[in-house]
C-alpha positions in Angstrom: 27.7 -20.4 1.7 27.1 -23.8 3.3 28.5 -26.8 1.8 26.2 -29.2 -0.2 26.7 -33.1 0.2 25.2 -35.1 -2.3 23.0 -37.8 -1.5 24.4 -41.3 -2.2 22.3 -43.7 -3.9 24.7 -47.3 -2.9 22.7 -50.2 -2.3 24.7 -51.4 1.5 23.6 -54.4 3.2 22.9 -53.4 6.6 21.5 -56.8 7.8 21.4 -60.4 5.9 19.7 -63.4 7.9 19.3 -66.6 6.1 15.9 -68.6 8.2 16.1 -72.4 6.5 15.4 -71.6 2.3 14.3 -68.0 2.9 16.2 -64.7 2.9 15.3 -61.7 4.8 16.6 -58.5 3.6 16.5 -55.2 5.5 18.1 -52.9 2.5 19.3 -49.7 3.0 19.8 -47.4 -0.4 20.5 -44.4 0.7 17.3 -43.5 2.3 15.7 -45.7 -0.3 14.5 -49.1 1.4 14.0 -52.6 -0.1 11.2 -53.9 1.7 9.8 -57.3 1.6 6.3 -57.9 1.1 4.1 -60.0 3.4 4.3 -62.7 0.3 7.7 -62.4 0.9 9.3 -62.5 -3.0 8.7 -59.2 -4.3 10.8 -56.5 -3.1 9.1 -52.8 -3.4 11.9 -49.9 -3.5 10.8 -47.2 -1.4 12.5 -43.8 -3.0 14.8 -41.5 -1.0 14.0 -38.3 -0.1 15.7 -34.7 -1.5 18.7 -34.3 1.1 19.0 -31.4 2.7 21.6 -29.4 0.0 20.1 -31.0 -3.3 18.4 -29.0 -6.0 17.3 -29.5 -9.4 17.1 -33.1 -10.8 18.1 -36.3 -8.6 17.9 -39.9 -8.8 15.4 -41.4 -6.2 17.1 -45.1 -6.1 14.6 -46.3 -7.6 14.2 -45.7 -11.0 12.7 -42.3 -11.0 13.9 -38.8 -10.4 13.4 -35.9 -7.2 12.3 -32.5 -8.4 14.4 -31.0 -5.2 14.0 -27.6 -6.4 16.7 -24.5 -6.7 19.4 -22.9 -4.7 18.9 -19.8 -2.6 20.7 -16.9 -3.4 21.7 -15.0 -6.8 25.2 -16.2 -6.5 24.4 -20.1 -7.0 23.5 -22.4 -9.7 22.2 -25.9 -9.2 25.6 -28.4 -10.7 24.9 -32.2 -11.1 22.0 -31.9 -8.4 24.0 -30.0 -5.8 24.4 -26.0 -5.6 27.7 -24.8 -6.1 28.8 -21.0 -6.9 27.3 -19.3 -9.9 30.4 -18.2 -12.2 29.9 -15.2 -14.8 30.0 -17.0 -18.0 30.6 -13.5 -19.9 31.4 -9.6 -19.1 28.3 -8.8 -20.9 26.3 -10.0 -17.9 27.3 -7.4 -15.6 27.2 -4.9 -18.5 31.5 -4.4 -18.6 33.6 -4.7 -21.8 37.6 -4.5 -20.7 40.3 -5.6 -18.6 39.2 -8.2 -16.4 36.8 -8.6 -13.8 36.3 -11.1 -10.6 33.9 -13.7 -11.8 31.8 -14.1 -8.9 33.7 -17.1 -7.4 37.4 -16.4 -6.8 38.3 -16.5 -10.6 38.9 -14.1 -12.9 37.3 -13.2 -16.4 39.0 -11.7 -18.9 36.6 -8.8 -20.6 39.6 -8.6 -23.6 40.6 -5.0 -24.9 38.4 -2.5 -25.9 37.9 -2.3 -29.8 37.0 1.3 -30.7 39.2 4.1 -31.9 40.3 6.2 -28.8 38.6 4.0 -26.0 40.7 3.5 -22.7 39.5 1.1 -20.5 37.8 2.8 -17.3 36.1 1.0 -14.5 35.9 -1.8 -16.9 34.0 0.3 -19.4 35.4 1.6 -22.8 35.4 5.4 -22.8 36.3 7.4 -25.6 39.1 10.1 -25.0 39.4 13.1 -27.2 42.1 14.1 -29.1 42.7 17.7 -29.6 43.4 19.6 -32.7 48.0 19.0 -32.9 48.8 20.9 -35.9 45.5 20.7 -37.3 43.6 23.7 -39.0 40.4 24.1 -39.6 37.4 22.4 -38.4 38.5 18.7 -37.2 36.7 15.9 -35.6 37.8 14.8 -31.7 37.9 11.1 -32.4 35.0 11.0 -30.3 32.2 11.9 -33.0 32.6 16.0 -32.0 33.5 19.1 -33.4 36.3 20.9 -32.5 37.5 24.3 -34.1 41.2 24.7 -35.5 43.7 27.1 -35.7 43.1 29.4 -38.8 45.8 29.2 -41.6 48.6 32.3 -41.6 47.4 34.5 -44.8 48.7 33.4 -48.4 48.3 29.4 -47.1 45.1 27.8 -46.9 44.1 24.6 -45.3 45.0 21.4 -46.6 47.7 23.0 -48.7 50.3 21.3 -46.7 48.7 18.1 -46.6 45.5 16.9 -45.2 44.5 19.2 -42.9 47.8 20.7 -42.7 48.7 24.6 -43.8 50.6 25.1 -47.1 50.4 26.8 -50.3 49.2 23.5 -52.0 45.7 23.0 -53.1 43.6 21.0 -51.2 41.6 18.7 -52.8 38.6 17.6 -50.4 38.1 13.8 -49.3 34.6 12.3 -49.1 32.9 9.6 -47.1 34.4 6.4 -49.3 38.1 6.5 -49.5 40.5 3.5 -50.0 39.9 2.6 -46.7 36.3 2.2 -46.6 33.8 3.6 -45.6 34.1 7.0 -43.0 31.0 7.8 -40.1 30.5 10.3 -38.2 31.2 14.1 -38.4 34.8 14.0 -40.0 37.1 16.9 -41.5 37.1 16.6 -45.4 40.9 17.1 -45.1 40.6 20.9 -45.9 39.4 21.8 -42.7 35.5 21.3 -43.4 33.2 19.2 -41.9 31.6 16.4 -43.7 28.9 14.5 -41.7 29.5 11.0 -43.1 26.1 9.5 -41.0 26.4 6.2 -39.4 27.7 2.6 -40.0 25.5 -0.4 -41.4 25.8 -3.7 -38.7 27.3 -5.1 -37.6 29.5 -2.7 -38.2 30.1 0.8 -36.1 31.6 4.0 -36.3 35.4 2.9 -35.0 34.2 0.1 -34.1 37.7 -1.4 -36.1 40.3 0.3 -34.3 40.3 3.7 -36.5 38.5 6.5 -35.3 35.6 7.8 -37.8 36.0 4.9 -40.2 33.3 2.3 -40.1 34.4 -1.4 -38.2 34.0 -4.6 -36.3 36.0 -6.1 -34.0 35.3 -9.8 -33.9 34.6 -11.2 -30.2 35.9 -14.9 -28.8 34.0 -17.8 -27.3 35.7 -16.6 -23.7 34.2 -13.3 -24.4 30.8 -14.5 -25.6 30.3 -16.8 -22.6 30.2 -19.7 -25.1 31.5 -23.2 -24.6 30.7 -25.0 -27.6 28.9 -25.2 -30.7 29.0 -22.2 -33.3 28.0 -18.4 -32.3 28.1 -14.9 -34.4 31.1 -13.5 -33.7 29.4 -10.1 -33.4 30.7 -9.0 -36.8 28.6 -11.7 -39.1 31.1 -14.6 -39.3 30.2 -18.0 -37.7 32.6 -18.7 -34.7 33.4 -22.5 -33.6 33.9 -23.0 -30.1 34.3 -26.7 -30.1 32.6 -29.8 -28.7 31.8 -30.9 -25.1 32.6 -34.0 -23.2 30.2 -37.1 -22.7 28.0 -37.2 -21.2 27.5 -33.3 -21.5 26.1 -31.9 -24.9 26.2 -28.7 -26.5 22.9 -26.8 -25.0 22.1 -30.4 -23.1 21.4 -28.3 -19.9 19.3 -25.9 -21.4 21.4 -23.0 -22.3 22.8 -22.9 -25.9 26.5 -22.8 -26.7 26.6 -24.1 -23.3 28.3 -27.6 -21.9 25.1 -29.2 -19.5 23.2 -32.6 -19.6 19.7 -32.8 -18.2 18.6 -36.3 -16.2 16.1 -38.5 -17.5 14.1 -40.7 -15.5 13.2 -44.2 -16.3 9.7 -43.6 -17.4 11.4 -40.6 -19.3 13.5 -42.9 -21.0 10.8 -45.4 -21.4 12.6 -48.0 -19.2 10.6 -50.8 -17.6 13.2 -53.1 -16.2 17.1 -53.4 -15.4 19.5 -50.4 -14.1 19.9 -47.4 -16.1 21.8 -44.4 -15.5 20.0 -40.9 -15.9 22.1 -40.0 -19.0 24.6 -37.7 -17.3 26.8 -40.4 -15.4 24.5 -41.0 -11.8 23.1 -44.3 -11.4 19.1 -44.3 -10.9 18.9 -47.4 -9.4 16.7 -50.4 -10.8 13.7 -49.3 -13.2 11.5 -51.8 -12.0 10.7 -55.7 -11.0 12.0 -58.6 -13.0 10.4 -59.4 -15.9 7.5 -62.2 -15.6 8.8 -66.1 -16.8 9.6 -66.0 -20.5 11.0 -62.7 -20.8 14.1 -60.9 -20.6 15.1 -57.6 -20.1 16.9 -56.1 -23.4 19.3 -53.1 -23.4 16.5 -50.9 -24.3 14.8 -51.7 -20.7 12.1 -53.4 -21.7 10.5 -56.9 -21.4 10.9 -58.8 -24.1 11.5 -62.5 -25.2 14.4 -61.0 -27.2 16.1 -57.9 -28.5 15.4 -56.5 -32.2 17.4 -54.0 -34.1 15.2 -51.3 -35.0 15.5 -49.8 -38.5 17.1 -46.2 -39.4 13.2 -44.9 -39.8 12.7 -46.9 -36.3 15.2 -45.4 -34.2 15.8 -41.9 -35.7 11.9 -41.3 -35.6 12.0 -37.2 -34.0 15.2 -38.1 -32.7 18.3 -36.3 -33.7 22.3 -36.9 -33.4 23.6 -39.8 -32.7 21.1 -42.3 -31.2 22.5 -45.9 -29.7 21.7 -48.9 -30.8 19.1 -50.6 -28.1 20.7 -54.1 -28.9 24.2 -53.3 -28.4 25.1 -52.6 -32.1 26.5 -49.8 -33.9 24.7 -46.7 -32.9 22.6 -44.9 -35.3 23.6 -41.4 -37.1 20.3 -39.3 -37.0 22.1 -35.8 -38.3 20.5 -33.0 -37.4 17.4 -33.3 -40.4 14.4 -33.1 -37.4 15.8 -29.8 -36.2 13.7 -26.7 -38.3 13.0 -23.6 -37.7 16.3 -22.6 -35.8 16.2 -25.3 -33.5 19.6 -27.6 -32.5 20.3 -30.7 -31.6 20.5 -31.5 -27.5 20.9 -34.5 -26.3 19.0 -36.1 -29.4 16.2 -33.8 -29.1 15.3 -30.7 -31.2 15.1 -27.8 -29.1 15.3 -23.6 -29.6 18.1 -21.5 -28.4 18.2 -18.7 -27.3 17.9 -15.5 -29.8 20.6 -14.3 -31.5 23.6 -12.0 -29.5 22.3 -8.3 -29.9 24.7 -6.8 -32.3 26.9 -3.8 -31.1 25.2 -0.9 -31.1 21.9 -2.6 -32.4 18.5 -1.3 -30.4 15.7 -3.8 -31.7 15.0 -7.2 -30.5 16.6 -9.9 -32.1 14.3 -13.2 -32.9 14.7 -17.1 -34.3 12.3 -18.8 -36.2 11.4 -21.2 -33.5 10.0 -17.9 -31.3 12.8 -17.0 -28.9 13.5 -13.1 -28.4 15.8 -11.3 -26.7 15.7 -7.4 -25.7 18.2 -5.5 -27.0 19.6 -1.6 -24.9 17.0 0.8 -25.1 18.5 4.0 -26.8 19.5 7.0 -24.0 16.7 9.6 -23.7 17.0 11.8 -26.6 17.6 9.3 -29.1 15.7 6.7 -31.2 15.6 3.3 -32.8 16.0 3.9 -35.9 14.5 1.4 -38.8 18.6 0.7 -39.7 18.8 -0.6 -36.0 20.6 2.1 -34.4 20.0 4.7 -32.1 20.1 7.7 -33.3 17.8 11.6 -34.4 14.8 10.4 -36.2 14.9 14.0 -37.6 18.1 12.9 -39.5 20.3 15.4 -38.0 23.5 14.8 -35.8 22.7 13.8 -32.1 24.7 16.2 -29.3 25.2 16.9 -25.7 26.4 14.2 -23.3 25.4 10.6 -22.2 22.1 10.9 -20.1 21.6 14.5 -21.9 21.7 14.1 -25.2 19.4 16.3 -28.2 19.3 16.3 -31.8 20.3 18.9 -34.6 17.6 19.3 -36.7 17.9 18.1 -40.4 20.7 17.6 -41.8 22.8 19.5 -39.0 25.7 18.7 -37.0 27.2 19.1 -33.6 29.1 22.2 -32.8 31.7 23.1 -29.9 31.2 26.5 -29.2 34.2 28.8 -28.2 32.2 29.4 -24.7 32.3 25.2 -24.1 28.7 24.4 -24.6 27.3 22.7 -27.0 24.8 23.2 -30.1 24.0 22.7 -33.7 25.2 24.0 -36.9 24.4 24.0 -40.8 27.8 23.0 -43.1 26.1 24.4 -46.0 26.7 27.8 -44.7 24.1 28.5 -41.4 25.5 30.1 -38.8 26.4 27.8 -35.2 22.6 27.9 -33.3 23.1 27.0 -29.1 26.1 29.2 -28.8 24.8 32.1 -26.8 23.4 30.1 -23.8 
């Protein structure tokens, strides 16, 4: 990728003659030009041109602002008007979820662990490895939401006699779904060798999502992992997370993106500026915002012509403004809060405007939605699975889903999945039906 210069916007005095009283300027500014009229006192400013490696918004030299359009290719992002490489700001966007992963510029990202019970981390994805039945009896749950048949107990011992799931003489008494704790998913052993289908979590929460296989969970993500810079996300388990403030002049979901460090340029006529020099709010110097004021008037900190500056009131200055808002006279700046923003919408750069929807939660299928109208998709269930109305994939029939990613079917109601002896894979009543799919 080329390197981008940024165009500079210096007023340099290429040529200064001096004829008797009268001064002739030739003014470069940048590629802006001071030119003398034929009158000879006012000076017109002509504006500069988009160099050749600007994009997005830049300051014309005088007063206004160049829409110089975006960078080419998916790997760059417009940064303070010149393009620069595009950095991933989260594993999420290239759909990975451990270790750590190039970030699209020489860095790295970290993706963190993986969170569910039995996941290793492969190819930067989080696949679930299957435990086999140790000195287990009975039927027994994988780890991995299957069924796995035990060894049978020696005659005079019964299952769960020697503990849970364990052979002994003992009696067994059988576990549900609640125990001390929480709440168990999935298709798990009742501790006497039977299977209890235990159904799914309610989210944010999923089935080892914690760290403990079959027992429902959530494990909380960070601001690194959320792409977030600033400002307060969902953690991905319900609790607000604070990911701090950004650095003037940058605001939190100034550039567009929420959670995000950026500050968008304002013109002069943007920031209703008539006279004098202004910046464009994040640190580049527009140049002047027009002529001098006519005899009598002056130009006040708020860029305007006037015969002298006046305070505004609280009402005044705060009027659909939000944050903090500075004083136009030089006094103490005005504290706005954030009572304009409804409806979802934050405060950016003393405007109200809407963020993006909510993160999906893990393992959550329907679009999320804010009250200011933004949605975001959320993964489509596999084929043979649907959204449920509890926001999960799932069998709309309501029995246990089998097979294997990309070939996945359902039990029918109320059944659960079954290894079979032969290695395939089909459905089975606990109540006392007999294993169905096993003689394909």
């Amino acid at each position: 990728m080329s390197s981008r210069v940024p165009a500079l916007f210096v007023i340099t005095f290429s040529a200064l003659q001096v004829f008797g009283c009268g001064l002739l300027l030739g003014t470069e500014h940048g590629d802006a030009e001071l030119a003398q009229t034929e009158a000879g006192t006012d000076r017109a400013c002509v504006p500069v041109a988009c160099a050749a490696d600007a994009c997005g918004r830049v300051p014309d030299g005088c007063g206004g602002l160049l829409e110089c359009g975006g960078c080419e290719g998916a790997n760059t992002e417009c940064s303070a008007g010149v393009c620069a490489c595009k950095r991933l700001r989260s594993c999420v966007e290239v759909g990975k979820a451990c270790d750590a992963i190039n970030d699209g510029c020489d860095g790295v990202l970290s993706c963190g662990p993986c969170g569910g019970a039995n996941e290793q981390c492969t190819d930067n994805r989080c696949v679930c490895e299957p435990t086999g039945c140790g000195d287990r009896c009975g039927q027994q749950s994988d780890g991995c939401n299957q069924v796995i048949p035990c060894a049978a107990c020696p005659q005079g011992e019964n299952c769960g006699g020697g503990g849970a799931d364990r052979c002994g003489t003992g009696v067994c008494t059988p576990l549900g779904c609640t125990i001390d704790a929480g709440q168990r998913c999935g298709n798990v052993s009742d501790g006497c060798g039977v299977i209890v289908p235990c159904g799914a979590c309610t989210l944010p929460q999923t089935c080892g999502g914690g760290g403990v296989a079959n027992l429902c969970g959530c494990k909380p993500k960070t601001c690194a992992q959320l792409g977030a810079s600033c400002g307060t996300i969902d953690d991905g388990c319900g609790t607000p997370l604070d990911c701090g403030a950004c650095t003037a002049p940058d605001s939190c979901g100034g550039g567009g993106t929420p959670n995000l460090c950026g500050c968008t340029p304002r013109s002069c006529a943007e920031q209703n500026r008539e006279c004098g020099r202004a910046t464009d709010g994040c640190g580049r110097a527009l140049g002047e915002c027009g002529p001098a004021c006519p005899g009598g008037l002056v130009c006040n900190v708020q860029g305007r012509c006037a015969p002298t500056c006046t305070r505004p009131t609280q009402a005044e200055a705060c009027a659909g403004k939000c944050g903090t808002v500075a004083d136009p006279c030089g006094g103490a700046p005005f504290e706005c809060g954030t009572g304009a923003c409804t409806n979802d919408t934050v405060c950016a750069g003393n405007t109200c405007v809407c963020p993006e929807a909510p993160a999906c939660a893990q393992g959550a299928c329907q679009p999320t939605t804010n009250r200011c109208g933004a949605t975001r998709e959320c993964p489509a269930c596999e084929p043979g699975l649907g959204c449920l109305a509890s926001n999960y994939c799932g069998c709309e029939t309501g029995g246990d889903q089998c097979g294997e990613p990309g070939n996945l079917f359902c039990c029918g109601y109320n059944e659960a999945c079954y290894r079979c002896p032969g290695g395939q894979t089909g459905c089975y009543d606990p109540r006392g039906s007999p294993p169905s799919g096993c003689s394909g």
